[in-house]
N, C-alpha and C positions, 0 to 999 in steps of 0.2 A: 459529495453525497450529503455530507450534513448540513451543508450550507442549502440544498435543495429543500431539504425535511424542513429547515428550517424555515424558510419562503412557502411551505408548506401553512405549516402551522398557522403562521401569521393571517395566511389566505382563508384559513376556517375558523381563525378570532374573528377577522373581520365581517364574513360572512352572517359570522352569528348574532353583533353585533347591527345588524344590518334587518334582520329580522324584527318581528312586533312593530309596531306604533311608533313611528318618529315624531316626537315631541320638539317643536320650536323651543329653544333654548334663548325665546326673547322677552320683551312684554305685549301685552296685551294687544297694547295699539299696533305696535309693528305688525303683529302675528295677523291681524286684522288687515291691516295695510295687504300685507303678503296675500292673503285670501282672498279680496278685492280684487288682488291685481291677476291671481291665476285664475280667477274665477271660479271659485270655491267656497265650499260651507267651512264657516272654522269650526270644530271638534274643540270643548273646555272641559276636561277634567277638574271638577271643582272639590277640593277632597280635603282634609285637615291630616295633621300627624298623627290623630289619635285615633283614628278612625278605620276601626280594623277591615269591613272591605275593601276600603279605601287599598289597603296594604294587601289583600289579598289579589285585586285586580291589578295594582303594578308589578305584582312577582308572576302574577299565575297567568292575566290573561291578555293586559298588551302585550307579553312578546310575543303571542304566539302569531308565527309566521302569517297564518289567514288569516290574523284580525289585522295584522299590519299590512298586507300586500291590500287589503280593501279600502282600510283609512289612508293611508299614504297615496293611494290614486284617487281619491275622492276628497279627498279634506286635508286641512290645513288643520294639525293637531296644538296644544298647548295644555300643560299641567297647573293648574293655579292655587297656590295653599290660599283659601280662603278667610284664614286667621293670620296673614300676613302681608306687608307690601300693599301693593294695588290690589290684593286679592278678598282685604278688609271692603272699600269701596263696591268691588266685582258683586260681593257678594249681599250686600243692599242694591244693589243696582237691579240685581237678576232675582234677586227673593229666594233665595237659597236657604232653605232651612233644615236639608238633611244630606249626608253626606254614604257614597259621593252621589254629586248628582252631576249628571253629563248631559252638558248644552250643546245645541247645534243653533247658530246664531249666523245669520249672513251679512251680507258687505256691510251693510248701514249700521249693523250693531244691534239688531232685532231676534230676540229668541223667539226661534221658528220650530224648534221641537228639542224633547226634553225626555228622560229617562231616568230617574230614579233608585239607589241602590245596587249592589254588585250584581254583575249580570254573567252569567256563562256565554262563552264566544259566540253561538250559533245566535242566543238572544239577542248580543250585543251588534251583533251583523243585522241582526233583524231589524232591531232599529234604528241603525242607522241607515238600512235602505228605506227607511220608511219614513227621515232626513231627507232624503232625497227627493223623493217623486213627493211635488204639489198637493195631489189629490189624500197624501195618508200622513201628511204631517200634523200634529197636533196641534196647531196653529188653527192650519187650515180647518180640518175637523171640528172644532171647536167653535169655527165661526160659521159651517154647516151647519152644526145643531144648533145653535142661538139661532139661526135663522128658520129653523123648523124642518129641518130634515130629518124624517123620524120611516125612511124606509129601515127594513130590517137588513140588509147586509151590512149598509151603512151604519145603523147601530151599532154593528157587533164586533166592524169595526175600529169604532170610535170607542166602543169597552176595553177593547185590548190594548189602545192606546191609553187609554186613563191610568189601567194597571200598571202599566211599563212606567209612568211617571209618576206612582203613588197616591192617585189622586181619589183618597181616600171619600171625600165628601161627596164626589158625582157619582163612583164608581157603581154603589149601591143602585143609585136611581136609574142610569142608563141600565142596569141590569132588568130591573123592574118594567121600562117599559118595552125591555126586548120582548120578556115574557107575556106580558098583556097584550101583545098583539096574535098570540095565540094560545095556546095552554102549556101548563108546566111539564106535561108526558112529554111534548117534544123533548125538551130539552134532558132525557133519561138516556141520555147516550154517553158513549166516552169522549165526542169531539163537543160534546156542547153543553155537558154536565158544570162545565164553568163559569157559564152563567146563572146557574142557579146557586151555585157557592159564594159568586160575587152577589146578589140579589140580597144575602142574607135578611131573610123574609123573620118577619117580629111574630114571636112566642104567641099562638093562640090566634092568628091567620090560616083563612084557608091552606092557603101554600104552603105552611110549615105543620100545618094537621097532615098534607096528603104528606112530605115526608116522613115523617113520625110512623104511616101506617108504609113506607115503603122501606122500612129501611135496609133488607137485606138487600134489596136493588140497587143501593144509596153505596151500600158498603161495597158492594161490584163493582160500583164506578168510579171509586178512589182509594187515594192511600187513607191509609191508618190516620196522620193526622187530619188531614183535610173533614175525612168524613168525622172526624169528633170536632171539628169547627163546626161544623154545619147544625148543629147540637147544641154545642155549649155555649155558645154566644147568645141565639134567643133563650134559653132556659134560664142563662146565671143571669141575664139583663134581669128578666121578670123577677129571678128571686132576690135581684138587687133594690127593685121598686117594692117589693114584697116586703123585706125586711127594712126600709125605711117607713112601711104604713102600717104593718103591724103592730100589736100593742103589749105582745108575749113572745118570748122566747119558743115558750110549747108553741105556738101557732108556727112559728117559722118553721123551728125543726121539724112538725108538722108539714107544711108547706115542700119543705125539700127534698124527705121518703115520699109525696105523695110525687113526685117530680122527677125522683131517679128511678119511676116507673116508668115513666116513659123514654127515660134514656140516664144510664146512670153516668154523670158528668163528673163524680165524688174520686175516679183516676185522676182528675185532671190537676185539681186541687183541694185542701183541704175546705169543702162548701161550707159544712155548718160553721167552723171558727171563723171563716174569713167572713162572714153575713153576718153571724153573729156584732162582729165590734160595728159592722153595718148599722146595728138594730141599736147598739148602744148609745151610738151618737144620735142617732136621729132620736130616740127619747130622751137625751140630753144625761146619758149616763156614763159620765166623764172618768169618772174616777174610777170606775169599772173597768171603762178601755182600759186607761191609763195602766191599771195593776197589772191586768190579764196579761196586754202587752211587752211589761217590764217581767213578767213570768217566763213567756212564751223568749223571750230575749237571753233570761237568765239561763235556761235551761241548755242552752251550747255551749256556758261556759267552758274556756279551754279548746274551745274549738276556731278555725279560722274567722270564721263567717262571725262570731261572736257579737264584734265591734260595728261590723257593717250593720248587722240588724238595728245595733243602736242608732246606727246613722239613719235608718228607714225611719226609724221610730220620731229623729227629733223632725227628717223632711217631714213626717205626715204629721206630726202636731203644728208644725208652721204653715203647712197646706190647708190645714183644715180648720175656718174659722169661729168653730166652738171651741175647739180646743187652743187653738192660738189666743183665745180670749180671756184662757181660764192662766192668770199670774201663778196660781198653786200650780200646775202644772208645769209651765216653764220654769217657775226656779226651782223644782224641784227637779227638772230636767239638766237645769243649769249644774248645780252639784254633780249631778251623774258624770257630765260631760268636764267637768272639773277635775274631777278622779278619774278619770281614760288623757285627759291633757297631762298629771302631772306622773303618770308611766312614761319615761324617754324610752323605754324600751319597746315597747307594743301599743301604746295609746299617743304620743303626744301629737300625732299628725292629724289622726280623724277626730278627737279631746279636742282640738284646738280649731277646726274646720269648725265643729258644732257648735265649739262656744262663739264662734264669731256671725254664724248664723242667727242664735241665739241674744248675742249682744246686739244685731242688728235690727231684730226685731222689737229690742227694750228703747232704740234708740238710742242706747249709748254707745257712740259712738267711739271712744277713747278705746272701751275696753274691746270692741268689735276691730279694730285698728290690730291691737296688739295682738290679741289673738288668730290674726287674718297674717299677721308678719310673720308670728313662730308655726304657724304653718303652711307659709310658701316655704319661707328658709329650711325646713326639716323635708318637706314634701320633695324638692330640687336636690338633698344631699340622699335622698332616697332611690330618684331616680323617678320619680311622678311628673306627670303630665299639670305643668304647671300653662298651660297653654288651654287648657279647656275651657270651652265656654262658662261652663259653671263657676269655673275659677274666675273669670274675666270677668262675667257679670257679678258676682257675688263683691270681686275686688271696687266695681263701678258704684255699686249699692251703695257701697261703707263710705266711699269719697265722694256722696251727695247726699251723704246726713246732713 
């Protein structure tokens, strides 16, 4: 009897085992070869170690039985760390720049459709039958519209694909001319209110005056967040153009009560401080950022987050080429991050990130070296993600001084 139970057991490890997404356990080429030969799409999971949907989707959503019982009769699967191996190359080859991103690529080696970001099962099902059939592949759609296909089902279709693959830069416009081929009331519904979210129509447009007078209608047709997108993205852009042409402070903060009348966006973030250092720089009022900033930093002292804000602070003075311009400010940054490096307790890993940022920006090299050293070697005995891009490139900077 136990020797049965036992034969048991074994029989529903393996079962379970057997379930989700059967990932080739080869390379590339092979895995391609094998696809070729069954006559199938290969399925890449293109994901890095750091990359939290990336870990979310191998725990949560290939195993689950129906994603696997569809991709295992359909495709030929393979997992590729893209920061690794042949998955360096994969990943200029295919123009992968966020993760994960999941390719559907056939015999020849051709990405024929594309998805973007972690996806819940039924999505991910989605598109991958939409891998499938010719007519809804991104590929193909894509070479519809360059061609002028500009019927409406077909658009709306070709929206929903842009979305699925991130496709930030069209997504807007194919929104836009869904709508210009009739009016914006159609689209006040719950099946088709998403394009006008995707549309995100600019501050002071008709289209976004008739939202503005519709909005409890607006707020029926979504969630909580969505419908404060639809809001605060035209509002803050304007008050972001606002306060780089303004000449006074009173006018902005002016500008912003006259603005959370028509929709108060000031839940979202704090509007007036964040516009404000807006307003500073663009009048070329450095040392004002600069202070406020080291205030606004100071003031978590003792707190987790403390050190990280400093980190914000030194990215956005190297981002931002006024301030990257102003030597007072870097080395006076430089000390900052001089005293958080010579803490081994709680400073020498991001201390020593920043100085090397910082020295790489002075061009000196030597001391950018050093300091790029004591913080891989402390970052790995930490347990950090010494594999990240930023790490990678920042490490490439310093050895092409």
């Amino acid at each position: 009897m136990k020797k049965i139970f036992t034969l048991l057991a074994i029989g529903v490890l393996n079962l379970s085992f057997c379930q989700g997404v059967s990932f080739e356990k080869t390379s590339f080429k092979e895995a391609l070869q094998k696809a070729k030969k069954e006559n199938k799409i290969l399925f890449m999971d293109c994901y890095t170690t750091w990359c939290g949907p990336c870990k979310w989707m191998t725990k949560e959503i290939f195993p689950q039985k129906e994603v696997g019982d569809f991709f295992n009769e359909n495709f030929i699967s393979i997992k590729i760390d893209m920061e690794k191996g042949e998955g360096i190359a994969l990943n200029s080859e295919y123009g992968v720049n966020a993760y994960p991103t999941l390719l559907f690529i056939d015999s020849s080696g051709k990405e024929i459709h594309k998805l973007v970001g972690g996806k819940k099962a039924p999505d991910l099902i989605e598109g991958a039958k939409a891998a499938l059939n010719p007519n809804t592949r991104i590929s193909s759609l894509k070479e519809k519209y360059n061609n002028g296909n500009k019927d409406h089902d077909f658009l709306v279709t070709y929206l929903k694909a842009l979305q699925a693959e991130s496709n930030a830069a069209n997504i807007a416009i194919v929104a836009k001319e869904i709508i210009a081929q009739s009016s914006i009331e159609k689209f006040m519904t719950n099946d088709l209110f998403f394009v006008i979210a995707a549309a995100n129509f600019s501050y002071g447009t008709k289209e976004f005056n008739y939202l503005l007078n519709n909005k409890e209608n607006v707020k029926a047709l979504t969630k909580d967040y969505e419908y404060g997108t639809v809001y605060f993205r035209p509002i803050f852009g304007h008050l972001q153009k606002y306060a780089k042409e303004c000449k006074s402070l009173e006018a902005l903060h002016l500008e912003i009560k006259n603005s959370n009348t028509l929709f108060d966006i000031s839940k979202f973030r704090d509007v007036k401080k964040d516009l404000s250092y807006d307003f500073y720089i663009a009048n070329n009022e450095l040392q004002t950022w600069y202070v406020n900033k080291l205030k606004d930093a100071e003031a978590l002292k003792g707190e987790k987050q403390h050190i990280y804000v400093y980190y914000d602070i030194c990215d956005e003075i190297l981002r931002t080429p006024k301030l990257a311009a102003s030597n007072e400010i870097i080395d006076n940054f430089i000390t900052i991050a001089q005293n958080f490096a010579a803490d081994r307790e709680n400073g020498i890993i991001m201390g020593n990130i920043m100085l090397a940022k910082l020295y790489l920006h002075k061009k000196d090299k030597e001391k950018a070296q050093t300091s790029f050293d004591i913080f891989f070697e402390e970052n790995a005995k930490a347990g950090g993600n010494n594999n990240h891009p930023s790490v990678s490139n920042l490490r490439k900077a310093i050895e092409n001084l």
